[in-house]
OpenMM code with the backbone's topology and positions (N, CA, C; nanometers):
from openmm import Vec3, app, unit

residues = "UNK UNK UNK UNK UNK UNK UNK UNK UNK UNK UNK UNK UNK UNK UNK UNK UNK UNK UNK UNK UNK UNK UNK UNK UNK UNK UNK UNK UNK UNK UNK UNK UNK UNK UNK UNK UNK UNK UNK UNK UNK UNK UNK UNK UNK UNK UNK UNK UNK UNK UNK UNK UNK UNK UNK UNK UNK UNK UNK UNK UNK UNK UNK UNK UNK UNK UNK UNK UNK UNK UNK UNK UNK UNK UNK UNK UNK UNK UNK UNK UNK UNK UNK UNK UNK UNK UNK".split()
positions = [
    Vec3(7.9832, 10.7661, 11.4020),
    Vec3(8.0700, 10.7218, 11.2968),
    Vec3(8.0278, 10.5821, 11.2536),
    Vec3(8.0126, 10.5425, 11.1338),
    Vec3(7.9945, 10.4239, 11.0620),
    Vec3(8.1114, 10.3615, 11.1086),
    Vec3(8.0799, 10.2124, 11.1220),
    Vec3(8.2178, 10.1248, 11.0982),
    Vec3(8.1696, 10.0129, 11.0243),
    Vec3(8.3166, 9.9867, 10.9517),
    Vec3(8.3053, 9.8306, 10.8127),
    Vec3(8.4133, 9.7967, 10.8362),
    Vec3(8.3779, 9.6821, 10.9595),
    Vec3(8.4880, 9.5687, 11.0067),
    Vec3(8.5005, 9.4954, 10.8875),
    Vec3(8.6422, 9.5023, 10.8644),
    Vec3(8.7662, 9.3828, 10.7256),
    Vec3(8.7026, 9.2587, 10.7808),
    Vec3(8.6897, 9.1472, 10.7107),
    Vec3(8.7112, 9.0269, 10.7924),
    Vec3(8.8361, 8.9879, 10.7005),
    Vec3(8.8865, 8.9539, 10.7831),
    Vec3(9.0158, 8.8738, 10.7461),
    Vec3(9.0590, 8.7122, 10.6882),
    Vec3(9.1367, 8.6579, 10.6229),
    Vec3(9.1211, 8.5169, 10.6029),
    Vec3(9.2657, 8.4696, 10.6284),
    Vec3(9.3281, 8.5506, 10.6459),
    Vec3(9.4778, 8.5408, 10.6579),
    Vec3(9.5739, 8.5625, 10.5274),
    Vec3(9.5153, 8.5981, 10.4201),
    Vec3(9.5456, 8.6699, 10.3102),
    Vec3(9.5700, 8.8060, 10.2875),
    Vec3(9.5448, 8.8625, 10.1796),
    Vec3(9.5490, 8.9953, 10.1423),
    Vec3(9.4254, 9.0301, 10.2027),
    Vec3(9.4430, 9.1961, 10.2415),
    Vec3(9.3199, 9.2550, 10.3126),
    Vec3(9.3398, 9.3873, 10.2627),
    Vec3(9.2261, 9.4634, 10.2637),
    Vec3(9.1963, 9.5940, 10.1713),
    Vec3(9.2708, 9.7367, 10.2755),
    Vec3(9.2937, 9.6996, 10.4268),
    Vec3(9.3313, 9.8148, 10.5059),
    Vec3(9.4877, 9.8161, 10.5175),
    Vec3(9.5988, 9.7377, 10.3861),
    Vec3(9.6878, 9.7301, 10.3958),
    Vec3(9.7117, 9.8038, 10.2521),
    Vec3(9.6213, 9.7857, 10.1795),
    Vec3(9.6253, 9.8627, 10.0371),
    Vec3(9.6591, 10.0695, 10.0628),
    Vec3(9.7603, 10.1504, 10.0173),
    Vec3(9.7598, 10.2265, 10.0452),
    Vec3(9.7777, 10.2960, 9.9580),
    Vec3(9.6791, 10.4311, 9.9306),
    Vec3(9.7969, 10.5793, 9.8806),
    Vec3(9.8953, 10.6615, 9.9474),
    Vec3(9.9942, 10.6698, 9.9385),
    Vec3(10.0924, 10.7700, 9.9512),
    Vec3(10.0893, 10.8970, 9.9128),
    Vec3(10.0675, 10.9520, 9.9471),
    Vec3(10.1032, 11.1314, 9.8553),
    Vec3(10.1972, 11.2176, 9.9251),
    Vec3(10.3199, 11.2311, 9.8334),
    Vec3(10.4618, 11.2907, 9.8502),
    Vec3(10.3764, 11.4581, 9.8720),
    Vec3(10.4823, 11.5177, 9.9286),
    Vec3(10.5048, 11.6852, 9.9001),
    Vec3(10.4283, 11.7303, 9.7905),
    Vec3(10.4757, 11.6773, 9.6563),
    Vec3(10.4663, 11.7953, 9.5617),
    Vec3(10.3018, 11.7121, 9.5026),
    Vec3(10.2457, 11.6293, 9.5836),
    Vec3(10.0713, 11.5917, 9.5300),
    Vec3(10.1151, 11.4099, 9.4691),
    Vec3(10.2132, 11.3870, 9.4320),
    Vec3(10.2492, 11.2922, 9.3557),
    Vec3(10.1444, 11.2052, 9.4212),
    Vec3(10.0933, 11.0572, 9.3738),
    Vec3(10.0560, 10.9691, 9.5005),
    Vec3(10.1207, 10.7959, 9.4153),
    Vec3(10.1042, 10.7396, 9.5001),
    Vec3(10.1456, 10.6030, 9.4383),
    Vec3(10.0388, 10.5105, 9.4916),
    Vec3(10.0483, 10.3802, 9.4817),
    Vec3(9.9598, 10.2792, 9.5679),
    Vec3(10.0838, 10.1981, 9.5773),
    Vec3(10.0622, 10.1271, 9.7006),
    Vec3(10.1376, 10.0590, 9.7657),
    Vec3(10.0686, 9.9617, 9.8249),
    Vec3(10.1407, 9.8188, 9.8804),
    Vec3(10.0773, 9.7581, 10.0104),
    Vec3(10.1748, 9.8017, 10.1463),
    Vec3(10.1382, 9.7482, 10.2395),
    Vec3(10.1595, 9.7446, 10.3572),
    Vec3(10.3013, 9.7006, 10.3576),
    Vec3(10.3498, 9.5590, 10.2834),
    Vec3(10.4432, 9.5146, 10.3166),
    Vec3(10.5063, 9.6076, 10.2358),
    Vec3(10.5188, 9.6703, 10.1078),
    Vec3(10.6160, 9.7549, 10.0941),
    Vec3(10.6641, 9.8917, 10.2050),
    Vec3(10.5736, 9.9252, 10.2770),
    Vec3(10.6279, 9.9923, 10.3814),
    Vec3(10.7130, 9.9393, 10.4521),
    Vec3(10.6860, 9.8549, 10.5171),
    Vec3(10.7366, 9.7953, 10.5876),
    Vec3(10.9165, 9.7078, 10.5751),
    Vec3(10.9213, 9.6729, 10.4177),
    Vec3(11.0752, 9.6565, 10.3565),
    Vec3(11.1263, 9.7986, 10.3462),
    Vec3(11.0976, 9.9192, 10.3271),
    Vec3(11.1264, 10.0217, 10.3245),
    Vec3(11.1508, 10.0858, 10.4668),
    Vec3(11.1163, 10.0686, 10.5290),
    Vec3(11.0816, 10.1567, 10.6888),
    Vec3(11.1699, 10.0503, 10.7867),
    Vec3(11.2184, 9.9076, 10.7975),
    Vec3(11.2259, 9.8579, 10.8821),
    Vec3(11.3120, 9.7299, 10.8073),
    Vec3(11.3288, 9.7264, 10.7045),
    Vec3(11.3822, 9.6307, 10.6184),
    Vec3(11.3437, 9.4837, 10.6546),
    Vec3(11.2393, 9.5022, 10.6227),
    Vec3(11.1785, 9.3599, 10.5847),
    Vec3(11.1729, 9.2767, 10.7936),
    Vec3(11.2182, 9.3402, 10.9016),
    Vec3(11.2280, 9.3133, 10.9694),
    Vec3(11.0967, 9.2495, 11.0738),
    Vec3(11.0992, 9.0910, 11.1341),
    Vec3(10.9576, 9.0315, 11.1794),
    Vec3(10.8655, 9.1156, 11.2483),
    Vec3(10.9674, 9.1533, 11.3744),
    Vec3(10.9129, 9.2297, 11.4479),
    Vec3(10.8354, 9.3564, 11.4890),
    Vec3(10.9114, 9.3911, 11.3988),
    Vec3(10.8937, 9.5831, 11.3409),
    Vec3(10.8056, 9.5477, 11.2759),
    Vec3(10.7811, 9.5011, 11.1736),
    Vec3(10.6598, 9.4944, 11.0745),
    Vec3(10.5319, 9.4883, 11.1228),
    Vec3(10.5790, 9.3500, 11.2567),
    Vec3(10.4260, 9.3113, 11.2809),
    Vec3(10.3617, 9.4514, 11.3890),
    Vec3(10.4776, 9.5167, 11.4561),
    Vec3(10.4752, 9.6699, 11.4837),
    Vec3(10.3788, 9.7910, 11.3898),
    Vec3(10.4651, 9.7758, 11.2741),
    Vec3(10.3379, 9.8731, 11.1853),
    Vec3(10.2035, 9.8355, 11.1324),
    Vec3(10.2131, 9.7103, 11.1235),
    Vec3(10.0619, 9.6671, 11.0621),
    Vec3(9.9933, 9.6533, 11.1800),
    Vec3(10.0093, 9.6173, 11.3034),
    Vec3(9.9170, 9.6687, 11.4514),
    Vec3(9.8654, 9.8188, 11.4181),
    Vec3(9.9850, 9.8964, 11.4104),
    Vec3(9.9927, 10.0201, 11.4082),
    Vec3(9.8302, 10.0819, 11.2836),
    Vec3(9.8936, 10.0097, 11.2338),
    Vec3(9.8174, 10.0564, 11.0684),
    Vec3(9.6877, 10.0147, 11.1504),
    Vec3(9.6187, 9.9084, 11.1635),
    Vec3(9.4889, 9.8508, 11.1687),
    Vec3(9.4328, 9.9376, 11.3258),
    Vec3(9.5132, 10.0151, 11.3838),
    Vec3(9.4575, 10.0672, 11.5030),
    Vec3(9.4056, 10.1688, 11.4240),
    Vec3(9.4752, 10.2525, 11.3587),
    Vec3(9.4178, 10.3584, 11.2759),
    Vec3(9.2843, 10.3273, 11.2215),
    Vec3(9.3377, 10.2390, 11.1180),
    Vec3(9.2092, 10.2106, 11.0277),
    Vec3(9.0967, 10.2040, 11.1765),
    Vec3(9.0712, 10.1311, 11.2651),
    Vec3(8.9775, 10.0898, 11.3755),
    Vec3(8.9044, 10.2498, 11.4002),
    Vec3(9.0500, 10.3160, 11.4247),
    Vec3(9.0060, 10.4751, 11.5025),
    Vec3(8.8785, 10.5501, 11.3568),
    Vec3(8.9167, 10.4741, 11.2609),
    Vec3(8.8636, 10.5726, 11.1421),
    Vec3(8.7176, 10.4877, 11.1107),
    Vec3(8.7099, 10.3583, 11.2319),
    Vec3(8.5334, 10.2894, 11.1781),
    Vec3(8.5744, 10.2030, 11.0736),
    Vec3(8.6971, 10.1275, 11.0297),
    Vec3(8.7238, 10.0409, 10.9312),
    Vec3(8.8468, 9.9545, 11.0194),
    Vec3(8.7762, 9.9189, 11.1281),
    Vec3(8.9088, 9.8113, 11.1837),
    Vec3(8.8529, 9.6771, 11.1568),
    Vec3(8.9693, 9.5906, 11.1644),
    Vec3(9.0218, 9.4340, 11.1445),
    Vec3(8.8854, 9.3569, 11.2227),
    Vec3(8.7954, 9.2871, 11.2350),
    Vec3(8.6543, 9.2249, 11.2715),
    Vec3(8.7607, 9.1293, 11.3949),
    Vec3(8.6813, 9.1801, 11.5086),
    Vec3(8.7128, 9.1134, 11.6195),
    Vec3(8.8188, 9.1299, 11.6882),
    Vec3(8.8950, 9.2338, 11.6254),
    Vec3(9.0186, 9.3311, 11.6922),
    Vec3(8.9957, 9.4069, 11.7817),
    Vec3(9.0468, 9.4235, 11.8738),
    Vec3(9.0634, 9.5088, 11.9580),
    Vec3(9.1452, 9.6256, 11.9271),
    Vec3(9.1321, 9.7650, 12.0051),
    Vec3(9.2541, 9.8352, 11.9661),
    Vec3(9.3151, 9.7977, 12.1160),
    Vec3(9.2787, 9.7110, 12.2380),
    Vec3(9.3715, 9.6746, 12.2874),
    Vec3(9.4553, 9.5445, 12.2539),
    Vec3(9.4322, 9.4463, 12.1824),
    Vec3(9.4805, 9.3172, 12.1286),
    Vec3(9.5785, 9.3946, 12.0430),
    Vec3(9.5451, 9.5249, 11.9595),
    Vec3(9.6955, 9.5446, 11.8716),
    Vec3(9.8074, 9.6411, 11.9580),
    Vec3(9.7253, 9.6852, 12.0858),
    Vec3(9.8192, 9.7776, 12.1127),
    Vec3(9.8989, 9.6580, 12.2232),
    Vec3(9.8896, 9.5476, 12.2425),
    Vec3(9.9650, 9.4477, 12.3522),
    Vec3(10.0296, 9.3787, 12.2525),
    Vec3(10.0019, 9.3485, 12.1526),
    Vec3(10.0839, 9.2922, 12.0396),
    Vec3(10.1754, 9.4218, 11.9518),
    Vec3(10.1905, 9.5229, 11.9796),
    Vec3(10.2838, 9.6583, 11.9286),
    Vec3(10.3718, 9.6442, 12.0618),
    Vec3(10.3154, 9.6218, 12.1910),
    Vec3(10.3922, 9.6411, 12.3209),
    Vec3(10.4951, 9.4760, 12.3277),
    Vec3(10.4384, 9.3848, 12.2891),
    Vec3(10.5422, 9.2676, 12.2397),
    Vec3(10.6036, 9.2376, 12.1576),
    Vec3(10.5917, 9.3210, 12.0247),
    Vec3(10.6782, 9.2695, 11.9491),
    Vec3(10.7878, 9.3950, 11.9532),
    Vec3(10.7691, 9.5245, 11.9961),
    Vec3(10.9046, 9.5987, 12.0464),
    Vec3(10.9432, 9.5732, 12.1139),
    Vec3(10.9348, 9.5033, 12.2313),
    Vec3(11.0051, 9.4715, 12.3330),
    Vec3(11.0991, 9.3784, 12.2647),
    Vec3(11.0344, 9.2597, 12.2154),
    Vec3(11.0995, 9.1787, 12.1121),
    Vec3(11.2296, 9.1843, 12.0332),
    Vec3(11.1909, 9.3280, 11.9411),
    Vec3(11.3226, 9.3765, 11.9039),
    Vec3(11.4022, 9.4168, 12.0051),
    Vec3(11.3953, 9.4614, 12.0678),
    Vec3(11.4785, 9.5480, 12.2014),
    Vec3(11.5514, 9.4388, 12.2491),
    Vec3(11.5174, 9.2916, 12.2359),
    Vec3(11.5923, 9.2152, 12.3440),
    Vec3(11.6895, 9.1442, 12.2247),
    Vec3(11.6883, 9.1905, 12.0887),
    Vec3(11.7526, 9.1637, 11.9723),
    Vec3(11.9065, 9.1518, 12.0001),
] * unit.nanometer
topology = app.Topology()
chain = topology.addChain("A")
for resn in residues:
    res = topology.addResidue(resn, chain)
    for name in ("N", "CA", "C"):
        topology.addAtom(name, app.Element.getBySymbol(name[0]), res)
């Protein structure tokens, strides 16, 4: 499998850019953070939960975050739920 590590700057990044496609084919584009006000309401913790989430994927698919680990996001998914939990 090819991989094309993002580099990051702490800005906008291209593995947060998304299509959606509903049931009936529809698709939209979205970013990341609109999931995330939608799914979790805008919430710190949770968020930083799905965008771990998100960039492990992208990683599994040969397009992860440059210098990420998929263990650095999966210990940072395991701290910031705990996080909420102690909410």
């Amino acid at each position: 499998m090819e991989t094309h590590s993002v580099t990051s700057d702490g800005g906008p990044t291209s593995y947060y850019e998304l299509v959606i496609t509903n049931r009936k084919g529809e698709a939209i584009s979205c970013q990341m953070s609109d999931i995330i006000r939608c799914t979790v309401g805008d919430n710190f913790s949770l968020g930083n939960v799905l965008k771990a989430a998100r960039r492990m994927y992208e990683a599994s698919q040969g397009r992860g975050k440059k210098d990420v680990t998929m263990t650095y996001d999966a210990n940072k998914i395991s701290y910031f739920a705990k996080e909420f939990a102690e909410i």
